[in-house]
C-alpha positions as CSV (number, residue, x, y, z in Angstrom):
1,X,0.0,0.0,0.0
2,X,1.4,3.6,-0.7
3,X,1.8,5.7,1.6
4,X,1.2,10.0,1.2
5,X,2.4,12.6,3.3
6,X,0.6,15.5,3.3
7,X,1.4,18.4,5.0
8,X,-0.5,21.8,5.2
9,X,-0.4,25.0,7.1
10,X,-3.7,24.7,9.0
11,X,-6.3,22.1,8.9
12,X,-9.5,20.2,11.2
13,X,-10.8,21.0,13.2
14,X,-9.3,24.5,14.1
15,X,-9.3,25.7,10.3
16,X,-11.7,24.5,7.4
17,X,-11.1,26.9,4.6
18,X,-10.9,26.0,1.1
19,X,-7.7,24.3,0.7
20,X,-8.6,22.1,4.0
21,X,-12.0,21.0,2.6
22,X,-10.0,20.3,-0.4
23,X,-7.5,17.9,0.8
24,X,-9.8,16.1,3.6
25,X,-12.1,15.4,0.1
26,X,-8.8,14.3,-1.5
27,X,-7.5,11.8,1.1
28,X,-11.4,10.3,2.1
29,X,-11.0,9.6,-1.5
30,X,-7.8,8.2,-1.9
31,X,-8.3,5.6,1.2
32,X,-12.3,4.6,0.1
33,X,-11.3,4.5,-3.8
34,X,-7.9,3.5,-4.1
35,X,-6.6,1.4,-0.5
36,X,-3.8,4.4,-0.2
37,X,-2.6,5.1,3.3
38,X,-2.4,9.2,4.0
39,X,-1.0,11.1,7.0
40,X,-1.5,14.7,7.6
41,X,1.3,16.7,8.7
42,X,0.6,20.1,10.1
43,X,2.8,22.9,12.2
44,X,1.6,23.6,15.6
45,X,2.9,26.4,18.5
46,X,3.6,23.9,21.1
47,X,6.6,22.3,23.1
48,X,6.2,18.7,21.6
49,X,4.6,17.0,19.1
50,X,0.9,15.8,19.2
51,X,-0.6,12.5,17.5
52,X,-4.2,12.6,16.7
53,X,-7.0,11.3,14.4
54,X,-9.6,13.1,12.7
55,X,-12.5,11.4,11.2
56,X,-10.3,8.4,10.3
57,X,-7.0,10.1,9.1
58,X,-4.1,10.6,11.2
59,X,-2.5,13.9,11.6
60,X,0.9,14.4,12.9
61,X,1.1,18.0,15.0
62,X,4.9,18.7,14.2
63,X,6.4,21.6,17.1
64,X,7.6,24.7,15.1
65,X,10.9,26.4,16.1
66,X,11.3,28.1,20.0
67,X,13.0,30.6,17.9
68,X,11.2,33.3,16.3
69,X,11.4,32.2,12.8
70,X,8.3,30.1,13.1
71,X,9.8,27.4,11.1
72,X,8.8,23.9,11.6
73,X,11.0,21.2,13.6
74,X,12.9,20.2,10.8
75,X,14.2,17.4,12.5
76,X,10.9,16.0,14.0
77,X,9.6,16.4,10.5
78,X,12.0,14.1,9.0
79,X,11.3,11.8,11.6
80,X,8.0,11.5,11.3
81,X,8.2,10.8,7.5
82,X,10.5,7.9,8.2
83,X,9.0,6.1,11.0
84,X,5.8,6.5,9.1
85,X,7.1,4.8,6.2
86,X,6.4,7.4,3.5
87,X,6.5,6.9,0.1
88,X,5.7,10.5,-1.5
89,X,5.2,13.7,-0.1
90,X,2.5,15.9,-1.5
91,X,3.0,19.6,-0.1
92,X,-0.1,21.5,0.2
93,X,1.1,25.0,1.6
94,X,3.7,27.3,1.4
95,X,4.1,29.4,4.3
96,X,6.6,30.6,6.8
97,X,6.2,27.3,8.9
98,X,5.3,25.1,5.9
99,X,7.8,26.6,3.4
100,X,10.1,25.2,0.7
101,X,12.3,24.0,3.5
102,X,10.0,20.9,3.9
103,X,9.9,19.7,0.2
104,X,13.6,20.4,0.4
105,X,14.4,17.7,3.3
106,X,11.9,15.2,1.9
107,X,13.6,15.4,-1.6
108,X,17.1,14.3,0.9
109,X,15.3,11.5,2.2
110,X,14.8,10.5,-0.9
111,X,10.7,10.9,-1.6
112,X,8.9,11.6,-4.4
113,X,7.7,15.3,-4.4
114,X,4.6,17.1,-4.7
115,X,3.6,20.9,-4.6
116,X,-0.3,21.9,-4.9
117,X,-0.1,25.7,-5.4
118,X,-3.5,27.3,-4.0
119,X,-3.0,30.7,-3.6
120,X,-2.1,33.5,-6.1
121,X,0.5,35.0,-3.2
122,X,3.0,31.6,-3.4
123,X,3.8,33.2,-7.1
124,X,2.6,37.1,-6.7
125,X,4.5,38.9,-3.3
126,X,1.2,41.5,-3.4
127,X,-0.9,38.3,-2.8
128,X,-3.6,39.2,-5.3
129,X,-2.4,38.8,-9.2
130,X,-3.8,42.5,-9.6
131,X,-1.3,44.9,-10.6
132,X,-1.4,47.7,-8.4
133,X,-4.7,46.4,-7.1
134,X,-6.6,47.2,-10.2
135,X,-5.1,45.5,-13.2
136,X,-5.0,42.1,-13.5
137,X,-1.3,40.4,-14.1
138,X,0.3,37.6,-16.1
139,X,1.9,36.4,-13.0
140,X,5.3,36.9,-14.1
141,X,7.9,37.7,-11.3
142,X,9.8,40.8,-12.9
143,X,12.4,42.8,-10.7
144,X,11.2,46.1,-11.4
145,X,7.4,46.0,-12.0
146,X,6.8,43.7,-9.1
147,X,9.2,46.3,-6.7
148,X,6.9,48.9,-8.0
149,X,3.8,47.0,-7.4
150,X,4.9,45.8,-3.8
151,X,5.9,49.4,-3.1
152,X,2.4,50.6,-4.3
153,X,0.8,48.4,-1.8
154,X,3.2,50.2,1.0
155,X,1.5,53.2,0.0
156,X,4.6,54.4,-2.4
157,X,2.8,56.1,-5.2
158,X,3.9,54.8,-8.8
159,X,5.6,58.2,-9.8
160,X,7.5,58.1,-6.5
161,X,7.8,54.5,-6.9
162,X,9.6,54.4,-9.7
163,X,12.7,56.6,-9.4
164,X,13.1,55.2,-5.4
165,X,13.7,51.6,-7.1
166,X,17.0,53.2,-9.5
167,X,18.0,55.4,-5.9
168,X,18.2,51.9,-3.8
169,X,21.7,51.0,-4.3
170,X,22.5,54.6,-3.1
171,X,19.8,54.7,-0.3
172,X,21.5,51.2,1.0
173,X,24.7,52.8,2.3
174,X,22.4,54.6,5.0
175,X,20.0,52.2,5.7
176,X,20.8,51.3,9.2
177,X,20.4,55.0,10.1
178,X,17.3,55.1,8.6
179,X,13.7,54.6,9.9
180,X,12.5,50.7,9.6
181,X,9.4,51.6,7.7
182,X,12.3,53.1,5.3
183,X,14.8,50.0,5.6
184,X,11.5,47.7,4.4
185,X,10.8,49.9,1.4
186,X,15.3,49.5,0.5
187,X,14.7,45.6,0.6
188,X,11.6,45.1,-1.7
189,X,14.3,45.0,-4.9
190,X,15.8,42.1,-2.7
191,X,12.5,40.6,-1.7
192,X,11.3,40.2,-5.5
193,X,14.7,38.6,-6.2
194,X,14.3,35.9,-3.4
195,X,10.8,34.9,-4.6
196,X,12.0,34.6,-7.7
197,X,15.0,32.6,-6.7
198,X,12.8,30.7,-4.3
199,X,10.3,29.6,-7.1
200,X,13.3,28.4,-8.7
201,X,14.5,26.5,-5.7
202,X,11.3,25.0,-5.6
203,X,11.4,24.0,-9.0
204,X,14.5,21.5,-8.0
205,X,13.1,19.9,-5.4
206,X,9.6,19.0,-6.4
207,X,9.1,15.7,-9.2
208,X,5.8,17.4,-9.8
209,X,4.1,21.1,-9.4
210,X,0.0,20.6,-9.5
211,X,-1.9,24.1,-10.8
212,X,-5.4,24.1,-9.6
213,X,-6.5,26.6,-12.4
214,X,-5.4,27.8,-15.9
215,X,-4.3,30.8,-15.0
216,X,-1.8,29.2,-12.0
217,X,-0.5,27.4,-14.8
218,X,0.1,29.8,-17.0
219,X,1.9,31.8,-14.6
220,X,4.2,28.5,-13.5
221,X,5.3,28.3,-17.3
222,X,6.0,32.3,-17.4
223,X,8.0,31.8,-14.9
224,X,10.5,29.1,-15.9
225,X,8.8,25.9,-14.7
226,X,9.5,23.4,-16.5
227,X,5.8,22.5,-18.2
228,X,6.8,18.4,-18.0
229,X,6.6,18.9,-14.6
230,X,3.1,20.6,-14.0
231,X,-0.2,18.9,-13.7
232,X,-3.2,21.1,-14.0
233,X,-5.8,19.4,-12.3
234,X,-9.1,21.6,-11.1
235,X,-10.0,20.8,-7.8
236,X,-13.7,19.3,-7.5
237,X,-16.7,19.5,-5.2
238,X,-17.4,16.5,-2.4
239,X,-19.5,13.9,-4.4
240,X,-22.1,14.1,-2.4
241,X,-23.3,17.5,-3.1
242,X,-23.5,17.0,-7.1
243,X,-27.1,15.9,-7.9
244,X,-27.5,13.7,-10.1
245,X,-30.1,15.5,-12.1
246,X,-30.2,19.2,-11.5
247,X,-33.1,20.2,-10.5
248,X,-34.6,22.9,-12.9
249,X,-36.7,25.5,-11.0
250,X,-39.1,27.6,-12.9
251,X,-38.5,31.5,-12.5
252,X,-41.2,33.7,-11.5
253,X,-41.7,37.0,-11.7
254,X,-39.8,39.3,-8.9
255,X,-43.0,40.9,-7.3
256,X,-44.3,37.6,-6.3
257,X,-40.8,35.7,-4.7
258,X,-37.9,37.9,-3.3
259,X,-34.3,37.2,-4.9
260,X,-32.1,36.0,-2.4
261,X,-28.6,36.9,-2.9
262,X,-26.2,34.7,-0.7
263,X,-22.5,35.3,0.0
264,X,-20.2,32.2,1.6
265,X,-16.8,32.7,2.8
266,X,-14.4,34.8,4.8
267,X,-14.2,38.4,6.0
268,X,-11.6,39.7,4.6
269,X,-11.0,42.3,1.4
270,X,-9.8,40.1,-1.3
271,X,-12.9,38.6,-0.7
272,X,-14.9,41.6,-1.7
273,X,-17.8,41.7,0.9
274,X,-17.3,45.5,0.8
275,X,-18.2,45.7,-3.1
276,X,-21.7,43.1,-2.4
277,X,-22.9,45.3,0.5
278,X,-22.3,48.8,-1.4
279,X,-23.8,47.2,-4.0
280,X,-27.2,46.1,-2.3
281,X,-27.2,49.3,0.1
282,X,-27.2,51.6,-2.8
283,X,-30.3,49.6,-4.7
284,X,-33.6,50.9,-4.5
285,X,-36.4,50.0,-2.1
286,X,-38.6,49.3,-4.5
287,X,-36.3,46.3,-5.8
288,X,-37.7,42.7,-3.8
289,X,-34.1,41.8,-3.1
290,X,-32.1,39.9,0.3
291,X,-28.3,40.2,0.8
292,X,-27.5,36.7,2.9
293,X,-23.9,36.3,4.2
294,X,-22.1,33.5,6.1
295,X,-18.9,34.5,6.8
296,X,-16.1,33.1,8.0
297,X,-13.0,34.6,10.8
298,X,-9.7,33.4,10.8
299,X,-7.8,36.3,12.3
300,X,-8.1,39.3,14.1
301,X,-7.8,41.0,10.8
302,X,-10.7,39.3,9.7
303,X,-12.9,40.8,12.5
304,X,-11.4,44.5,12.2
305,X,-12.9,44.0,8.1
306,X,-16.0,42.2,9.2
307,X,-17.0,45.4,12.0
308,X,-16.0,47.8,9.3
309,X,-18.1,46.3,6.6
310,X,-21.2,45.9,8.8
311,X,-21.0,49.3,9.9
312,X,-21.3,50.8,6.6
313,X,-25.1,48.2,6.4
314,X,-27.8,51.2,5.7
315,X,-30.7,48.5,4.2
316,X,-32.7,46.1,6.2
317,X,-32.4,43.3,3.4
318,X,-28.9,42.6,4.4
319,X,-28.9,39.9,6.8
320,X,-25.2,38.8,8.2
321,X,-24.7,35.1,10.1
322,X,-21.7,33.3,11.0
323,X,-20.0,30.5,8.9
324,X,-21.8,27.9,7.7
325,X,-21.5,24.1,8.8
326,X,-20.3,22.1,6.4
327,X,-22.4,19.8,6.8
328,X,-25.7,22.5,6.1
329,X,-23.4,23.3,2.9
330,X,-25.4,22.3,0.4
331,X,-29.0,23.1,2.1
332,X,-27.6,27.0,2.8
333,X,-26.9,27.5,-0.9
334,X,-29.8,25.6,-2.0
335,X,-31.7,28.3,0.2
336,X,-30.0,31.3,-2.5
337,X,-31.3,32.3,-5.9
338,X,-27.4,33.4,-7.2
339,X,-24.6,32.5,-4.7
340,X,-22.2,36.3,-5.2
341,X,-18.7,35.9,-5.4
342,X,-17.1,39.3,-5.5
343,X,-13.2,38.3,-5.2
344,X,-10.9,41.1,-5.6
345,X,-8.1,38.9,-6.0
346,X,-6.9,35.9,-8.4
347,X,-8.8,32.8,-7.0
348,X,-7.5,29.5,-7.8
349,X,-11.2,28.1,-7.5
350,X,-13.0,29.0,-5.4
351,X,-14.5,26.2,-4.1
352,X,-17.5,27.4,-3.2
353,X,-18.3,28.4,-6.8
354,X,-18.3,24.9,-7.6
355,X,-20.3,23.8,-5.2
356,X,-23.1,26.6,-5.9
357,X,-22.9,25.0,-9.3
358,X,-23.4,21.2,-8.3
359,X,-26.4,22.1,-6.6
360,X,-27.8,24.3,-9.1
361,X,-27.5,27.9,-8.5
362,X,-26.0,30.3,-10.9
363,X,-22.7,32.2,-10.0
364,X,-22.2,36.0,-10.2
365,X,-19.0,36.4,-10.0
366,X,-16.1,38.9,-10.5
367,X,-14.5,38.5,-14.2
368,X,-11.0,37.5,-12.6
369,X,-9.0,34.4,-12.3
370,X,-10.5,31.1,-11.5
371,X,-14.0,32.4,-11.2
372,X,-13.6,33.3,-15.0
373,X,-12.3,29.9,-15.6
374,X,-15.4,27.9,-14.3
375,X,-18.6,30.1,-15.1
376,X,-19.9,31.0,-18.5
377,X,-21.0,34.5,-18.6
378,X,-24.7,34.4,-19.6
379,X,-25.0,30.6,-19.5
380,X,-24.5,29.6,-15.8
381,X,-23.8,32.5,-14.3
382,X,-22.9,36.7,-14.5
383,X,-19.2,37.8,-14.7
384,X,-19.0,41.4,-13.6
385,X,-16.1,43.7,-13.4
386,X,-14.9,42.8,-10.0
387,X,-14.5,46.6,-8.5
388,X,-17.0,48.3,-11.0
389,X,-20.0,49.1,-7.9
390,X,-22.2,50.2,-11.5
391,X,-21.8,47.0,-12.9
392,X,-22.8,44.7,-9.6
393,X,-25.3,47.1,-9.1
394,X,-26.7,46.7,-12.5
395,X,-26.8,42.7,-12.5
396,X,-28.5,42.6,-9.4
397,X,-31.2,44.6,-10.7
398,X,-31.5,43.0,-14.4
399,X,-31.8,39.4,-12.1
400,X,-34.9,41.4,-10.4
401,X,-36.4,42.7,-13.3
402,X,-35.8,40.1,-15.6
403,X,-36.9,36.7,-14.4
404,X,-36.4,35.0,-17.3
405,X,-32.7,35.9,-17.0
406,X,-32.6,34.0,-13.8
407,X,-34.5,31.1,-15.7
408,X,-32.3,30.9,-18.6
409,X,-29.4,30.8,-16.0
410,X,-30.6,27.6,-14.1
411,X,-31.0,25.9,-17.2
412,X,-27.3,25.9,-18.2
413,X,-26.2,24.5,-15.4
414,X,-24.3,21.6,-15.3
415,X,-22.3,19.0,-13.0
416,X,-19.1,20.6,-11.9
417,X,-15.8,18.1,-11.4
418,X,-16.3,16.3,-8.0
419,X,-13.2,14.9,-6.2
420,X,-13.8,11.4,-6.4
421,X,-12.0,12.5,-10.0
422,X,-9.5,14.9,-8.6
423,X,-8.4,11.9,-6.4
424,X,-8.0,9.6,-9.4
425,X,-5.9,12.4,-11.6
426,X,-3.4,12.5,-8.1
427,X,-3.9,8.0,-7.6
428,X,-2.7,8.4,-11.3
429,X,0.3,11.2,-10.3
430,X,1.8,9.1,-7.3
431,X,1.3,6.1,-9.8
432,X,3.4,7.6,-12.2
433,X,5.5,8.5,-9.7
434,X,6.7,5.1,-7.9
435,X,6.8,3.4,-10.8
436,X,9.9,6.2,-11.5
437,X,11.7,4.6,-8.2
């Protein structure tokens, strides 16, 4: 039996966002469909390492570092790998304690390597794919438009911006009698090199990179991977929530049922929640229409966005809960008309877009990354400009106004991926893999 590693920065039962649900899907399947054995390795803030199970899969708590670099035990790590009798490691993360450094000491050992990039900021230092915050990118890492970028987002204007990056060199002689708001801006020129480098790094340590999206992949090969080496393979909804048949709902007009509008997912501003609840405040009355969210806290961060969001709520029809079970999943969105997905960033999915579409409901979504990539605008769903308030205001009303709009939208829906495939595509990966040994 083959045995997969798989480590991840945060997981159940203390975290279930996207890339959580994604692999607990992916190693349920992996165990029921193809007899392979899967631990999960994840970083923890304690003095010693912690064995548990969850819902039938063990995962290994490995201590991070006493020091302050919040890197994981190295050591321990290793360790745990060998004693559990590994046979690839699939890397799901790549953070400060889950970083490069992990693939690197597996590829020692001696292990087949795997990399599932999920997020645009493992490629894109801003985090979001959008240049400047507006534009959307290519995802190549370039020295000086991604210094320029990075120093936008430090609240360097461009036209400042620009002539700062050819003064560094200069401006370095004095840094360490200079302010360290200052000596951050000197090292972005370094910081683009090292991501660069470390995406190279990467590159030599990993037997195969897996791109979630088209646009991940894309970005990969701009970048210098080597395209032998990536697998784009979409990540799918649990079986369970794809019906069979889906169920075709005939619209009626907007003075006799009230669109429901819902929004799943965190509180934070890639997300958007901002540009939804502008949108629906600055409708008018006369318009039947409910703004649902479920949203979701990590951080403190998350709460700081979520109080200043709520604040600006001026319209009784916007109703705000807390996250959603995932086990009321697929009854929550089958209680919307259009689930909203107002990303401001790249998204590699999401997955919540896919699962709005295996039970039925049409996706309006911002015109960006993955959403892009999985609804067709003015089939399944309604691709707006992501930060264009006019344009979200304007599709909320034509799916008022227009029933038949809604209608037509239902109809072209279709079964997304689930992950009982997704699982196959990586049985075949590893596959491939140990027969390479």
């Amino acid at each position: 039996m083959t045995t997969v590693a798989h480590s991840i920065a945060w997981y159940f039962p203390e975290s279930s966002g996207g890339t959580e649900v994604y692999l607990k899907t992916l190693v349920d399947h992996l165990k029921n469909d193809h007899d392979m054995s899967s631990i999960v390795v994840i970083p923890v803030h304690s003095t010693k390492q912690i064995n548990t199970v969850f819902e039938n899969i063990e995962v290994l708590k490995i201590p991070v570092s006493s020091n302050s670099s919040e890197k994981l035990d190295l050591s321990l790590f290793e360790e745990c790998l060998q004693a559990k009798k590994v046979d690839i490691y699939h890397q799901h993360s790549w953070t400060t304690s889950c970083g490069p450094e992990l693939l690197q000491s597996a590829k020692r050992l001696g292990y087949k390597t795997v990399l599932t990039i999920h997020v645009p900021g493992n490629i894109c230092l801003r985090g979001t794919m959008m240049k400047f915050g507006k534009y959307p990118c290519d995802g190549k890492i370039d020295l000086f438009h991604c210094s320029i970028c990075l120093m936008n987002d430090k609240g360097i204007p461009s036209a400042i911006a620009k002539p700062l990056y050819w003064s560094l060199p200069v401006f370095g002689i004095f840094a360490e009698k200079l302010p360290k708001r200052i000596r951050t801006l000197l090292a972005i020129k370094n910081i683009v090199a090292q991501r660069k480098e470390q995406l190279r790094s990467v590159d030599k340590v990993t037997d195969k990179i897996v791109a979630v999206c088209e646009w991940m992949s894309n970005s990969l090969k701009r970048n210098g991977i080597d395209e032998k080496k990536i697998v784009f393979s979409r990540q799918g909804v649990e079986t369970s929530l794809v019906d069979k048949k889906l169920e075709i709902v005939e619209a009626t007009p907007y003075l006799k049922k009230r669109l429901i509008v819902g929004y799943i997912g965190r509180w934070t501003p890639v997300k958007g929640v901002h540009v939804l609840v502008s949108a629906i405040n600055s409708l008018s009355a006369q318009l039947d229409i409910q703004l649902v969210i479920y949203g979701m806290i990590h951080q403190k961060a998350d709460e700081v966005y979520k109080d200043m969001v709520t604040s600006q709520i001026n319209s009784s029809n916007i109703i705000v809960n807390d996250s959603v079970d995932r086990q009321q999943i697929k009854a929550v969105l089958k209680s919307f008309d259009v689930l909203a997905v107002p990303s401001q960033w790249f998204e590699t999915g999401p997955l919540v877009v896919l699962e709005a579409q295996a039970c039925g409901i049409p996706v309006v979504g911002s015109n960006i990354g993955g959403i892009a990539e999985l609804v067709k605008h003015g089939e399944d769903g309604l691709l707006i400009d992501s930060a264009n308030l006019h344009a979200w205001r304007q599709a909320f009303t034509d799916l008022v106004l227009k029933p038949f709009l809604l209608d037509d939208l239902r109809k072209g829906q279709r079964p997304p991926k689930s992950m009982k495939t997704t699982a196959s595509e990586m049985n075949c990966l590893y596959s491939e893999l140990m027969s390479q040994q």
